[in-house]
FIVOPA-505891 format. One line per field, with one value per residue (C-alpha): residue number from 0; x, y, z. Coordinates in steps of 0.05 Angstrom, whole numbers, plus 5000, padded with zeros to 4 digits. Layout:
<sites>
k c(NUM / ...);
X c(X / ...);
Y c(Y / ...);
Z c(Z / ...);
</sites>
This chain:
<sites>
k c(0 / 1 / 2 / 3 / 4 / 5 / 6 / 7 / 8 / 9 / 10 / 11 / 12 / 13 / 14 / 15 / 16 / 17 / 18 / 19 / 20 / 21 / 22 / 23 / 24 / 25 / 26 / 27 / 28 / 29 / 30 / 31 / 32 / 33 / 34 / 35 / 36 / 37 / 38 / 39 / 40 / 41 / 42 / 43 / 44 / 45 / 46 / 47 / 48 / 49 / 50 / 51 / 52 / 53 / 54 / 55 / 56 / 57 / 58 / 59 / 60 / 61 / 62 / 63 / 64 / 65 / 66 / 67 / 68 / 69 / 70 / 71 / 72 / 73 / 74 / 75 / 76 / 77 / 78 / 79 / 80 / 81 / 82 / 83 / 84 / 85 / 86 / 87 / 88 / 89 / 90 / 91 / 92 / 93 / 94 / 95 / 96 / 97 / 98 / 99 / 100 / 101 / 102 / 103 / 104 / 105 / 106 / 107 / 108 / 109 / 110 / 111 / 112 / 113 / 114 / 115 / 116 / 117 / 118 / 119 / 120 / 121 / 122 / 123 / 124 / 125 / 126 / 127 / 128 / 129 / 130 / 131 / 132 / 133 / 134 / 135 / 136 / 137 / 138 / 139 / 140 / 141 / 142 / 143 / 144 / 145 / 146 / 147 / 148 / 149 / 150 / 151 / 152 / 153 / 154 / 155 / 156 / 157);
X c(4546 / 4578 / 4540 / 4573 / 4650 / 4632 / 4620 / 4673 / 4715 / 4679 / 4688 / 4755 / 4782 / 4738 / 4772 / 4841 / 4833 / 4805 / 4825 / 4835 / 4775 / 4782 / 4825 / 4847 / 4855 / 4875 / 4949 / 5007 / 5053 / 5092 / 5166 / 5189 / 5152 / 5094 / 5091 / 5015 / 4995 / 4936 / 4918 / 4871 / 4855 / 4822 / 4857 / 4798 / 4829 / 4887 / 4941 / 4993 / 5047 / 5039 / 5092 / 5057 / 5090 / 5027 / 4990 / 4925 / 4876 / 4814 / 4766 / 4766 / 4708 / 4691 / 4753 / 4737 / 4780 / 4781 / 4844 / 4895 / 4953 / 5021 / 5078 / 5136 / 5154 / 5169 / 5149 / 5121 / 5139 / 5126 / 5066 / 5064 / 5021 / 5045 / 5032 / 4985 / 4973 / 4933 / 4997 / 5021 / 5105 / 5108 / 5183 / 5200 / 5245 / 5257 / 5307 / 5250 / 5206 / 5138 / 5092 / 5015 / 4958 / 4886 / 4865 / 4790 / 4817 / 4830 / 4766 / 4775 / 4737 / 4743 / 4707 / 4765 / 4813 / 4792 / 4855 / 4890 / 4864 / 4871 / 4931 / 4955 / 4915 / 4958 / 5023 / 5004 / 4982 / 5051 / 5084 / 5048 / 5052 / 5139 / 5148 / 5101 / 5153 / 5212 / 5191 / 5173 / 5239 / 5271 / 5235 / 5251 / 5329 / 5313 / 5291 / 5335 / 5401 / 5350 / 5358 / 5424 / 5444 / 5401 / 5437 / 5504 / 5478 / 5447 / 5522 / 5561 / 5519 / 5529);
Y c(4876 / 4876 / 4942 / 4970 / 4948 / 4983 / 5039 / 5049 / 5037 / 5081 / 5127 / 5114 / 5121 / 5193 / 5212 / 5182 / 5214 / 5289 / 5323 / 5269 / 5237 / 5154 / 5115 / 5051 / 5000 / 4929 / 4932 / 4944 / 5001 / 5014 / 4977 / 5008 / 5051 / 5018 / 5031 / 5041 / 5030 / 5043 / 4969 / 4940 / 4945 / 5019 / 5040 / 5007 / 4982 / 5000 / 4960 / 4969 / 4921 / 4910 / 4898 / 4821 / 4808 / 4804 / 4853 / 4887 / 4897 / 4953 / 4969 / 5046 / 5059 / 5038 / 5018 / 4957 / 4895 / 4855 / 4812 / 4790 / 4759 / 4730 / 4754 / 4748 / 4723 / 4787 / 4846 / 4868 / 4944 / 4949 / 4936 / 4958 / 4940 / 4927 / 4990 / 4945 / 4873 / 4854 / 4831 / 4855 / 4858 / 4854 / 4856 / 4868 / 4836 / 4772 / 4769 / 4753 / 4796 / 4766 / 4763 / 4761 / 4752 / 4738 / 4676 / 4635 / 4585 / 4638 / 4671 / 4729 / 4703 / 4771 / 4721 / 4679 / 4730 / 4779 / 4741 / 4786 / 4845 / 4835 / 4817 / 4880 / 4921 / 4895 / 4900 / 4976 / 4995 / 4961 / 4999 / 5059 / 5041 / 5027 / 5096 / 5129 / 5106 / 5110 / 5186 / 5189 / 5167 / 5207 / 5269 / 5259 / 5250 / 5324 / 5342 / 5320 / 5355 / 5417 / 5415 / 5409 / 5462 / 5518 / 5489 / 5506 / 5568 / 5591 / 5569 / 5613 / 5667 / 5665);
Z c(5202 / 5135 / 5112 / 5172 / 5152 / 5074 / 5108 / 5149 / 5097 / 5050 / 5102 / 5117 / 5039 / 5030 / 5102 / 5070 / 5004 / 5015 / 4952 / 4911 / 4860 / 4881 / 4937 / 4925 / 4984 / 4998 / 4983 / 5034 / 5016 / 5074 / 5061 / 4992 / 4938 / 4900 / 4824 / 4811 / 4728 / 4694 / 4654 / 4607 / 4540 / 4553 / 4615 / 4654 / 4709 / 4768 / 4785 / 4845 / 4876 / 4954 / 5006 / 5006 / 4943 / 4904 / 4854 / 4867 / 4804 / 4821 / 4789 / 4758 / 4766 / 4833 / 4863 / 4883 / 4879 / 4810 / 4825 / 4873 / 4846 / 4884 / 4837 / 4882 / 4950 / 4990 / 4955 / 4890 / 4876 / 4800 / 4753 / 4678 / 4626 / 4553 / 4505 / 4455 / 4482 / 4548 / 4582 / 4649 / 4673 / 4738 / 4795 / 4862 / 4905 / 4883 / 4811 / 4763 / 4716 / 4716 / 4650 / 4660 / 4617 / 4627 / 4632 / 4635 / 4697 / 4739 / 4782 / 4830 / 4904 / 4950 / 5002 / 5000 / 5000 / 5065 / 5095 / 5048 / 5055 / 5139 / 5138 / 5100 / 5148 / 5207 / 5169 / 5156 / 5229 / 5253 / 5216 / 5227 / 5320 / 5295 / 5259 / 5319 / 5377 / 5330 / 5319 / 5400 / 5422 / 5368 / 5399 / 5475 / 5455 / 5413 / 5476 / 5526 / 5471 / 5476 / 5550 / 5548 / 5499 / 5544 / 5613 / 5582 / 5547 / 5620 / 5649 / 5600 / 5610 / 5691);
</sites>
């Protein structure tokens, strides 16, 4: 059953990212824009904030999840690496500028962190069902002031 989950989602980021060489997924990015960095001491690796508050760390090559870190308590929007040292800057919402560096106490557990990843799956179809009946309602008023315009159009020209 788990096969069958990688390959919907390898299906769903080549269906998501025609055109483009690698998709990234995990984060949330649906609230503000998400800064997205390349980091490590060779550019290995891709980092992003998420609308969570934490940052995502993929692997370049494969785009799979290295890291999850929670760097602020609503939303993280910008991730940048030092220019010479293995030190990340990280801000969003909150009023603080986070410093990161790697660390030997800290190991990545994706098992332990599918909450994550769910969770930011829910936040982005909710979004995605608001801005669909937003947009709906948004055309039936167009609709109804398009009605309106050619019954007074049709009057003046009686």
């Amino acid at each position: 059953n788990n096969d069958n989950n990688n390959n919907t989602n390898e299906d769903e980021i080549s269906e998501l990212t025609e055109g483009y060489k690698m998709g990234f997924k995990g984060h949330s990015n649906v609230k503000t824009v998400k800064e997205v960095s390349f980091v490590g001491l060779n550019c290995e690796y891709i980092a992003s904030g998420s609308d969570d508050g934490r940052i995502f760390i993929w692997d370049k090559k494969n785009a799979q999840i290295l890291n999850i870190l929670a760097a602020d308590k609503f939303v993280t929007n910008c991730v940048q690496q030092h220019p010479n040292l293995p030190i990340i800057a990280s801000s969003g919402i909150e009023d603080t500028v986070k410093l990161w560096a790697p660390t030997a106490k800290h190991k990545f557990d994706i098992d332990k962190n599918e909450a994550i990843l769910d969770e930011n799956k829910q936040l982005i179809l909710a979004e995605e069902q608001f801005q669909l009946l937003f947009f709906s309602r948004h055309l039936q008023r167009l609709r109804v002031l398009l009605e309106t315009f050619e019954e007074m159009e049709t009057e003046e020209s009686d």
